[in-house]
C-alpha positions in Angstrom: 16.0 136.9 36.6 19.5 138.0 38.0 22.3 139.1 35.9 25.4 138.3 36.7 27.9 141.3 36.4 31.6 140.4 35.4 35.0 142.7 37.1 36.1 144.1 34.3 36.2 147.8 34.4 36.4 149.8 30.9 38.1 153.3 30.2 39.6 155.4 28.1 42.8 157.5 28.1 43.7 160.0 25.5 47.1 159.2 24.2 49.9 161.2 22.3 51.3 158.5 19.7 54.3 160.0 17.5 52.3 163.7 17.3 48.8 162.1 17.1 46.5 162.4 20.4 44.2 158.9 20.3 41.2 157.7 22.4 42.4 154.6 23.2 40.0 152.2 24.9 41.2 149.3 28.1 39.9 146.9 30.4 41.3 145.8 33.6 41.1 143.8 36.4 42.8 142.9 38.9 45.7 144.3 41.5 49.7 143.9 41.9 51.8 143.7 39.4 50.5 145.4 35.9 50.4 142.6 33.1 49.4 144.6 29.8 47.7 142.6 27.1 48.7 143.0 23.4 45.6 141.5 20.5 46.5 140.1 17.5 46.2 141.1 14.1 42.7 142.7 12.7 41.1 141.9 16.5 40.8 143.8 19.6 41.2 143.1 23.5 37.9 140.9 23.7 40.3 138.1 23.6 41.7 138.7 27.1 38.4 138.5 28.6 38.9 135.0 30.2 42.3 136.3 31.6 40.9 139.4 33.2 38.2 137.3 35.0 40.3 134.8 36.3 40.5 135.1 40.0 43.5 133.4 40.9 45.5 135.7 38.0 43.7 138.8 39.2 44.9 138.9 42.8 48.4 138.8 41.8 48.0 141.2 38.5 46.4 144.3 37.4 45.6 142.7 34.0 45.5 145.7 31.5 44.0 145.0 28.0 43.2 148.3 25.4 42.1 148.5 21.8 44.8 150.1 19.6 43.9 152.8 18.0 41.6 152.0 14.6 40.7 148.3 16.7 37.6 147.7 18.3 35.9 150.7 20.6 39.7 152.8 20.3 38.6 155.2 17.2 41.0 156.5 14.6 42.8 160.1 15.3 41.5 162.8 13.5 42.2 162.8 10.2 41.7 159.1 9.7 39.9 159.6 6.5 42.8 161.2 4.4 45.1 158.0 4.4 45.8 154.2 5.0 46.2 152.2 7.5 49.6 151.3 8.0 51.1 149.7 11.1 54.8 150.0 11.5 57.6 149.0 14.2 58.0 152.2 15.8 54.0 152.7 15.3 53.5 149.7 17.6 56.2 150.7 19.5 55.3 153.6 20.3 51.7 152.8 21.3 53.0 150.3 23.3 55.2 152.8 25.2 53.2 155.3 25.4 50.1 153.7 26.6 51.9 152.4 29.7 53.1 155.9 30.2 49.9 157.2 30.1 48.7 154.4 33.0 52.2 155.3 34.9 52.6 151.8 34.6 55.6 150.7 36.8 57.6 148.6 34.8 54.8 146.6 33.7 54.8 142.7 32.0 53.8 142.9 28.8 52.3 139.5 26.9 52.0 140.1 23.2 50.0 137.3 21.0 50.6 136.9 16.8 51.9 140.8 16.0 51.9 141.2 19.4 54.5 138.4 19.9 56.4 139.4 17.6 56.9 142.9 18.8 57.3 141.6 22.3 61.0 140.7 21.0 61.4 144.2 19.4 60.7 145.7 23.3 63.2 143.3 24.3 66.0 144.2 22.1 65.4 147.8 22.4 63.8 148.8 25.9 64.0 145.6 27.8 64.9 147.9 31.1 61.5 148.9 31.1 59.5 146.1 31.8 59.7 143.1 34.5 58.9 140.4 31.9 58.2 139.8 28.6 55.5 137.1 27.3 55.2 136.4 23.4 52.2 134.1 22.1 52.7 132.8 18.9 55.6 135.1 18.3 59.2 134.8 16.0 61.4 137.1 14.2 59.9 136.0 11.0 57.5 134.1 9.1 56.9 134.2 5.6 53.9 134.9 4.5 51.5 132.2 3.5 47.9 134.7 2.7 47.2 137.5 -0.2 46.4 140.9 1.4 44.8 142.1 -1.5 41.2 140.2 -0.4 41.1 141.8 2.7 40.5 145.4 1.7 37.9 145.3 -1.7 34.8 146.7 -2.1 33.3 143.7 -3.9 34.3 141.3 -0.9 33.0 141.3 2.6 36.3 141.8 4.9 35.0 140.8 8.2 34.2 137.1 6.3 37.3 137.1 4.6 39.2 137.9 7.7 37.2 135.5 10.2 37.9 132.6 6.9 41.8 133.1 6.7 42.4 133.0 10.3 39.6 130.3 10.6 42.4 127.6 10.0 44.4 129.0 12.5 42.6 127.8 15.7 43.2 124.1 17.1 40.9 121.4 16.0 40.2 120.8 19.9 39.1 124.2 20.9 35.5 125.0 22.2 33.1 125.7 19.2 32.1 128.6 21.7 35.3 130.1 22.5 36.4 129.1 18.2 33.4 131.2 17.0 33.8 134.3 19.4 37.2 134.7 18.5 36.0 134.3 14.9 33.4 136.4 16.0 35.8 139.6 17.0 37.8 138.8 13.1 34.4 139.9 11.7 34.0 143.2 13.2 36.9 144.6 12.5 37.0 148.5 11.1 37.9 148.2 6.6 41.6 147.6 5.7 42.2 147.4 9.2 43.6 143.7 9.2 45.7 144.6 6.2 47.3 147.4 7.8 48.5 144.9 10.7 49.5 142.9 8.3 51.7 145.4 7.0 53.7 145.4 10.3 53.5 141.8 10.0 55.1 140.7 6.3 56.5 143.9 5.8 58.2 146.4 8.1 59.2 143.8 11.1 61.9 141.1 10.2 64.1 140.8 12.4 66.2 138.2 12.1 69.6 138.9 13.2 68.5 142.0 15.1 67.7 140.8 18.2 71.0 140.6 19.5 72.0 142.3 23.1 68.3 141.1 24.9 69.4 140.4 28.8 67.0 137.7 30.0 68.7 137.8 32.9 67.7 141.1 34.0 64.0 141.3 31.3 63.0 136.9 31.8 61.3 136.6 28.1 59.1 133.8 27.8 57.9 132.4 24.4 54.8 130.1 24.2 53.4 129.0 20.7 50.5 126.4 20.2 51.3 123.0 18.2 48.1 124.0 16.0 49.9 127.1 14.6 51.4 127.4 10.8 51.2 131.0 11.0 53.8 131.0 13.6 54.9 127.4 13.8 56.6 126.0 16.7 59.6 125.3 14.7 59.5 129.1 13.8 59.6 130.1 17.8 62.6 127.6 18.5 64.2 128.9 16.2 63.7 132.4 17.3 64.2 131.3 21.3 67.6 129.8 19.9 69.3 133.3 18.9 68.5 134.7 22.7 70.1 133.2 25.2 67.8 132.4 28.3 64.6 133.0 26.6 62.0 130.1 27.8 60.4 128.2 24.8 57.1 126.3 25.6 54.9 124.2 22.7 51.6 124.3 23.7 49.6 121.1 23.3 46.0 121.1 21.8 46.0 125.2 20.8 46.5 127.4 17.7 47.4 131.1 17.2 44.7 132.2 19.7 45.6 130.9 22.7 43.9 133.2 25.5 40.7 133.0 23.1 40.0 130.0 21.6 40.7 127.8 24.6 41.0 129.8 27.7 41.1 126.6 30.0 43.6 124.6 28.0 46.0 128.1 27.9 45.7 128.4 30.9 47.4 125.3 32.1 50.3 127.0 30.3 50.5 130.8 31.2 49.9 130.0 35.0 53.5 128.6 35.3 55.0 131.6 33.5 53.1 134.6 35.5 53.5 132.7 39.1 57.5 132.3 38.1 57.2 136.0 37.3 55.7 137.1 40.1 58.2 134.6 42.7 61.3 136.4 40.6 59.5 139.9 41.8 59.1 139.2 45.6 62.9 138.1 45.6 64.3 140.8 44.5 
């Protein structure tokens, strides 16, 4: 028998986030130009796994994926047990910031999927100069929401299920049953109230509609790619986002849901190739 051993490399980094220090788990992969991976909602960074393996992304990015803190193998800080889990904007923010900091990432890309694409267009309004691009998957300013928190935190209900059956909707009828049941798969594990916590950020603390004014594509290029599959984050939803910023790229992907990356690696990847090799052509010219 001979195993075959994949290039991912896991760490962790201890983090300061607003006062808190967190053990913050990452993969990565990869050399160039860093491209940090955001998960979704209640998962962790499992669902970059394809992208950090794929050779052809890998010798033009250092593909950077970590757990935030309370997701997958990143703990809680200290403490964890005396309160909820809320995740707010500057929260995320933060994290987001600080993380890259803690890498001495040089102005890194950063591609954000679900919560992740939608705080993709808070970094944009508010510290575009600090990346080279911006990616969001299955990000907009705002949608409302369409699920009832209050199943995914009982002790009479078993939340990984719950979780794994609201998002279960969510992935494209065409997708892989391997690739549909792995990312189902990660929905399960995820640490109690956890999901609902994201959520928070998500139907609560981040609408920004008419806030996203003063984002310089020209100088940050942010690209927005949804999947036609997706009532979470519709494609009408993106467009309508895309339309308030001018120069932002809009691209519906055909045959996908809200898990792009995970669900159908081979189909998303048809799509995100374009983007990162227009990226990387825009960084050798200037």
């Amino acid at each position: 028998m001979h195993g075959t051993i994949e290039p991912i490399c896991g760490k962790y980094v201890h983090v300061d986030i607003l006062g808190e220090t967190c053990r913050v788990y990452f993969e990565e992969n990869g050399q160039g130009i860093p491209l940090l991976c955001l998960h979704t909602a209640g998962s962790d960074a499992r669902q970059f796994r394809h992208l950090l393996c794929d050779e052809e992304i890998t010798r033009t990015y250092r593909v950077i994926a970590f757990d935030m803190p309370w997701h997958g193998k990143s703990y809680p800080p200290v403490g964890f047990q005396n309160h909820d889990y809320e995740l707010t904007t500057e929260r995320y923010v933060q994290t987001i910031r600080a993380f890259s900091s803690a890498l001495r990432l040089d102005k890194p890309v950063v591609m954000g999927c679900s919560i992740g694409g939608r705080i993709v267009l808070q970094l944009a309004h508010a510290h575009g100069d600090e990346f080279k691009a911006l990616i969001g998957l299955e990000g907009a300013d705002f949608q409302h929401p369409w699920y009832d928190t209050s199943w995914l935190n009982r002790p009479d209900v078993h939340g990984g299920e719950v979780c794994a059956a609201l998002v279960s909707g969510l992935v494209a009828p065409q997708s892989p049953d391997e690739y549909r049941y792995e990312t189902l798969w990660q929905y399960k594990q995820g640490g109690p109230g956890i999901f609902k916590g994201d959520l928070y950020f998500y139907r609560v603390d981040s609408d920004l509609r008419g806030k996203l004014g003063g984002i310089n594509t020209a100088k940050t290029p942010l690209y927005l790619l949804t999947g036609e599959y997706d009532f979470s984050c519709s494609p009408e939803d993106t467009i309508r986002t895309a339309q308030s910023i001018p120069g932002a790229k809009v691209t519906i992907m055909e045959q996908v849901g809200h898990f792009p990356m995970s669900e159908n690696p081979a189909q998303f990847r048809q799509y995100i190739l374009p983007v990162l090799n227009d990226i990387a052509e825009r960084s050798a010219s200037v």
